[in-house]
N, C-alpha and C positions, 0 to 999 in steps of 0.2 A: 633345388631339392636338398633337403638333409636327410641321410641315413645313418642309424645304428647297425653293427653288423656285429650281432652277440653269438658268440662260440668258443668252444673249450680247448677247440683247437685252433692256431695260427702260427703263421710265418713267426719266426727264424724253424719251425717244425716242419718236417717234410709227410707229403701226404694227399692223396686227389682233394678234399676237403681246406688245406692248408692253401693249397695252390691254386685253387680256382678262386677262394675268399681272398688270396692276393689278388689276385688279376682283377676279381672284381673292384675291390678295393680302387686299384690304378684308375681301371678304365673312368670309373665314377669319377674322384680325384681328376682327370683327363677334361672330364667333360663339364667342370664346375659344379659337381656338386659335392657337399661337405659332408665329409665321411669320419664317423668315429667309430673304432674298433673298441669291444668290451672282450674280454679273452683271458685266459688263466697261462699263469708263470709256463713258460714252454719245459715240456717233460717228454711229449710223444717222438717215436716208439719205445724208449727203455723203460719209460715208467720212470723216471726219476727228475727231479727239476735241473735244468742247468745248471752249471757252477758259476756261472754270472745273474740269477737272478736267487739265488739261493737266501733265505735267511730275509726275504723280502714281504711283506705280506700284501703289500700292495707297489706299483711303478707306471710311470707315463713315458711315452715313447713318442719320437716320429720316426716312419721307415718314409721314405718317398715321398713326405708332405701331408702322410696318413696318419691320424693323432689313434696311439693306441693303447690303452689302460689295461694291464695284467694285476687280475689279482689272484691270493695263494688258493691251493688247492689241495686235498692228500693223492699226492702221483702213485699211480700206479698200472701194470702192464701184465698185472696178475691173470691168471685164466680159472681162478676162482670168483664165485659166484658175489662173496661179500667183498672185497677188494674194491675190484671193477665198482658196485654200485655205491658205496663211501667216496669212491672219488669220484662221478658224477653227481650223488647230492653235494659234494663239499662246492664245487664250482657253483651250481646250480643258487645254495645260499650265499657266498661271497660275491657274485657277480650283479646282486643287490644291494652291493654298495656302492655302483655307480649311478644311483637314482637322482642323486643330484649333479653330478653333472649331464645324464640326460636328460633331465628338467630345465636348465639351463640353456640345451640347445635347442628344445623343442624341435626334435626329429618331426620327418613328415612318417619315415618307416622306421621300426624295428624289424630288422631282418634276421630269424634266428634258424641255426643249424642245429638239426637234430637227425642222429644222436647225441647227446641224452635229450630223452623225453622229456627228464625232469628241467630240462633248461627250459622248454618250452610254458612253465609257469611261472619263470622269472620273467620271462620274454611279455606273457600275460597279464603280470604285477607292472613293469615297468610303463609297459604302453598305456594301462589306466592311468599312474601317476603322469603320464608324459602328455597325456594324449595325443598319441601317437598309435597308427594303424600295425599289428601286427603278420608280416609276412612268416609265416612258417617254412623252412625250406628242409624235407625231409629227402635223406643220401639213403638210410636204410627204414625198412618198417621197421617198429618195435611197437610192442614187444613180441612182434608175429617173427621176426628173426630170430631171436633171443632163442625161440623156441625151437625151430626149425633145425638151429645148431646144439640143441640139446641141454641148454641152460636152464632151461624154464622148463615146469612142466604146464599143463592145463589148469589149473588151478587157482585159488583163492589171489593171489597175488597176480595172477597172468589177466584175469575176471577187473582187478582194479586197474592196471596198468592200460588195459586195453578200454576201459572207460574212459583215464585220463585222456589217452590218445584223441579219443572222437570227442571229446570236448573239447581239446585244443583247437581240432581242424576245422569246429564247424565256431570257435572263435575267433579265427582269425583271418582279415581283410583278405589275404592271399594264400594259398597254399603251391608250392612248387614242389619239384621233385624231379630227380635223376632220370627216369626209367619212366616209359609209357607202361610199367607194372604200377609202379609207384601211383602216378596219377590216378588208374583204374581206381587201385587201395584208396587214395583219399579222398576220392569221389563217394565211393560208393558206403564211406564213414561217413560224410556229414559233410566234405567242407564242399561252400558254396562257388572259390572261383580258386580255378588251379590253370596250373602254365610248365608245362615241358621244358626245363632247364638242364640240359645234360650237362656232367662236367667236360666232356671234350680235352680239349688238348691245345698248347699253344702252340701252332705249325710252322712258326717262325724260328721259335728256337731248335729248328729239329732240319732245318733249309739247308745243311750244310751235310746232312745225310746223303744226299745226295752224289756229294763227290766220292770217287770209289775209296773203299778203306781195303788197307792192307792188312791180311788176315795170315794168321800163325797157320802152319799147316793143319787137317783136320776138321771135326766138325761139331760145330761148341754151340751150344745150347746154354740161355741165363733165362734166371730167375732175380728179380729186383723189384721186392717187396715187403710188406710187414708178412713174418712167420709168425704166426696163428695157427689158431685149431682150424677156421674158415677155411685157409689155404691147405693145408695140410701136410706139407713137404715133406715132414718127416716122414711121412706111409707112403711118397713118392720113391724115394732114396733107399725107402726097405723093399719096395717091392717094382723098383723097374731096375733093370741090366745095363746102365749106361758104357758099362765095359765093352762088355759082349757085343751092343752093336757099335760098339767103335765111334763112340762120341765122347767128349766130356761134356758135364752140366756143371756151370759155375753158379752158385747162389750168393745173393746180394744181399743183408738185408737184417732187420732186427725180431724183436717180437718176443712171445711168451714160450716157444716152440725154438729159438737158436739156441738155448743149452743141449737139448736135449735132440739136436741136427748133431751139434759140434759133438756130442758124446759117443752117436752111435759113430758116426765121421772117424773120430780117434779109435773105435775097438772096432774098424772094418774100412782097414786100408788097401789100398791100392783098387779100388771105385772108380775112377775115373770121375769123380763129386768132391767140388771143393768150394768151401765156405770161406766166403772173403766180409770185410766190414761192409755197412752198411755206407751208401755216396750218397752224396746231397741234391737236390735239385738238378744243382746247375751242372752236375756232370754227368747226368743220366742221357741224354744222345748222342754223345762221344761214347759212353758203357757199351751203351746199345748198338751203337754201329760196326764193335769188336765180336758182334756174333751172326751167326747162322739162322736163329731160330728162339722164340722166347716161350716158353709154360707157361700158361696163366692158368690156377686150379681155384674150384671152388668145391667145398667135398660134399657139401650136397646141393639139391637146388632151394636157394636163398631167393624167394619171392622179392625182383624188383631190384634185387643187386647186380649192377653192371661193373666190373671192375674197370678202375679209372686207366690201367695198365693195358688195355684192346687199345685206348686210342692214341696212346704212345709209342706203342708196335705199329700201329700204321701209319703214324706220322714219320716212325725213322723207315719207314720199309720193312719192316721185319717181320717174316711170317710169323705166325700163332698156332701154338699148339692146345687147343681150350679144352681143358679136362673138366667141365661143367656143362650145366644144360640152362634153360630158360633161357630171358632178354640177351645174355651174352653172346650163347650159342648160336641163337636169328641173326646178330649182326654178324657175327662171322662166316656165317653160312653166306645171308645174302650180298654181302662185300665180297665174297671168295677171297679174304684176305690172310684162311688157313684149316684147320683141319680140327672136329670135335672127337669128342668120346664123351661117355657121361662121366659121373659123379664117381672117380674109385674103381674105373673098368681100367685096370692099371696092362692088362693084356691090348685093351683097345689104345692104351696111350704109347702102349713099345709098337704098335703096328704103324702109328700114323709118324712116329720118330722115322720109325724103316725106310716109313715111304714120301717124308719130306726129304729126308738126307740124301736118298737115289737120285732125284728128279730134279737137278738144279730149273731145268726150263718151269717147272710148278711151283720153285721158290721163288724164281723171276717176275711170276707173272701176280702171284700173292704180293710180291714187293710192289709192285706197279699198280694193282690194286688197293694197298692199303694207303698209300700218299696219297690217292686221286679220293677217296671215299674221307679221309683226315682232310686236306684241305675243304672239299665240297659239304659236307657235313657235319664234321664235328668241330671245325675252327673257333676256337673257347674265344677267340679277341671277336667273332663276328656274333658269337651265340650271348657273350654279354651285351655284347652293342644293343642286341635285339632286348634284349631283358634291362636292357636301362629306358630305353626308348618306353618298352613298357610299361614303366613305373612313372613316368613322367607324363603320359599318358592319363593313366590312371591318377596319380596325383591331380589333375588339370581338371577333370573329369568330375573329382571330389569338391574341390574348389569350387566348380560351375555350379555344385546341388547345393554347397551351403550358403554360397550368394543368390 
């Protein structure tokens, strides 16, 4: 089988979207079949291009025997409205100058990651030149997110955006997606055959969690993520008392939102909140085995968005503190792998600190919890397997109708 796997974002970038299209990437590669990556000069999260790919307009690569073409884009990690959408059309048209050599390989899939929406018409354009089936794989809705977090309003542009959406879905071979939210959405837009792809977690890299870690006195609490408006940290840090209850909270991480952490951080010292750079992949379950307890915030409810960080928390053991509601909230509920509050109940999020940080026996048993529900269910090496088998399947399947 041959796949394209077109997206704006990719490895050497960190990110559930980066990490899971590596892994998929491997497993495929693993299992013979030929995998090209189409993807833009790595920039995420600062918004800015590497300084090894700088100055590039277009490069070829291999990571691990995976052939992968970058081309330029306008980088940016703005939390302005025109920014953000100039660098998703900018990829969106350059990643149509890989039509020759997708034509060349004569893909059986193109596999594209959305968001942006708008890649999903290049994804569109390619598989007619290629003829090749296009799989849509949607992490968040748009432009019904877009909206939800205040970007967008109802209107003439949200009306076209939300046409393109259901014309993609209901053009293409497959539709996948993160979240049985997800699926409902693209079901009930048009597309014809959809498949439950959560990103999960690789629970091998997180096996060594296990052995006890020696811990600084106290009781510390991290955050290791993109800071965003989504997340909100900043209106975490203004309005909980991590002094007062006798913890520190360490934050990880990059985004549109770390100025303006680090600013209020510098005129309101001695918080017991401290902002460290942003780690890379491969050191985030060693990060995470130095704490107590991890935040994961969503500020309001984002229909269909699961963050990829619940099944990292449960793969190193660590309980969750989920300051959101929806699909995140259910799983963490039904795992018992930690404690909710809604969207911004910043009272309901200093109670459930109070009452993780008392009860080590409730920490213990949310740790014990969260391993056994990460290995059983979200295991990202068993959830591709399944989602190759699939495609091959299916590929088999197509083959049978046109002979």
């Amino acid at each position: 089988m041959k796949i394209v796997i077109l997206s704006q974002y990719f490895y050497p970038e960190t990110g559930a979207p980066q990490n899971r299209l590596l892994e998929l990437s491997r497993i495929f590669q693993k299992n013979n079949h030929e995998v090209l990556v189409i993807t833009a000069m790595p920039n995420y999260p600062k918004g800015r291009i590497y300084d090894e790919y700088r100055n590039k307009l277009a490069c070829s690569e291999i990571e691990d025997g995976i052939k992968i073409n970058r081309y330029i884009l306008f980088a940016s990690n703005s939390s302005k409205k025109i920014p953000r959408i100039i660098s998703m059309l900018s990829f969106s048209f350059t990643s149509l100058f890989s039509v020759f050599k997708i034509r060349r390989l004569k893909p059986d899939f193109i596999f594209v990651e959305s968001p942006p929406l708008t890649l999903g018409i290049s994804a569109f354009i390619l598989s007619k030149f290629s003829g090749s089936k296009m799989i849509m794989n949607v992490s968040d809705i748009w432009p019904l997110s877009a909206k939800e977090l205040g970007y967008m309003s109802d209107g003439f542009l949200y009306k076209k955006l939300e046409s393109l959406e259901k014309f993609l879905y209901k053009r293409s071979f497959l539709c996948t997606g993160q979240s049985e939210e997800i699926i409902t959405h693209v079901k009930n837009s048009g597309a014809k055959n959809t498949y439950l792809f959560r990103n999960g977690v690789d629970v091998n890299r997180f096996a060594d969690s296990e052995l006890p870690v020696k811990k600084e006195a106290g009781f510390k609490i991290v955050y290791a993520g993109l800071l965003g408006v989504a997340q909100g940290i900043l209106d975490i840090i203004k309005n909980v008392n991590f002094k007062a209850l006798n913890c520190e909270f360490h934050i990880y991480g990059e985004g549109a939102e770390r100025k303006q952490v680090g600013d209020y951080l510098t005129g309101n010292a001695d918080t017991n909140i401290f902002l460290h750079e942003s780690v890379n992949r491969e050191a985030i379950p060693e990060l995470l085995g130095k704490f107590d307890c991890t935040i994961i915030p969503l500020v309001s409810n984002i229909y269909g968005a699961v963050p990829s960080k619940i099944y990292e928390a449960m793969a190193a053991g660590l309980p969750v503190l989920f300051s959101g509601s929806g699909e995140g909230a259910k799983i963490i509920e039904e795992s018992r792998t930690g404690l909710v509050n809604s969207p911004r109940d910043f009272d309901g999020l200093t109670k459930n600190i109070s009452e993780i940080k008392d009860n080590t026996e409730l920490r213990q048993a949310m740790s014990v919890n969260g391993k056994k529900t990460a290995m059983e269910k979200f295991d990202r090496n068993k959830l591709i397997s399944d989602f190759s088998d699939k495609l091959v399947e299916l590929q088999k399947n197509f083959s049978d109708v046109r002979n």
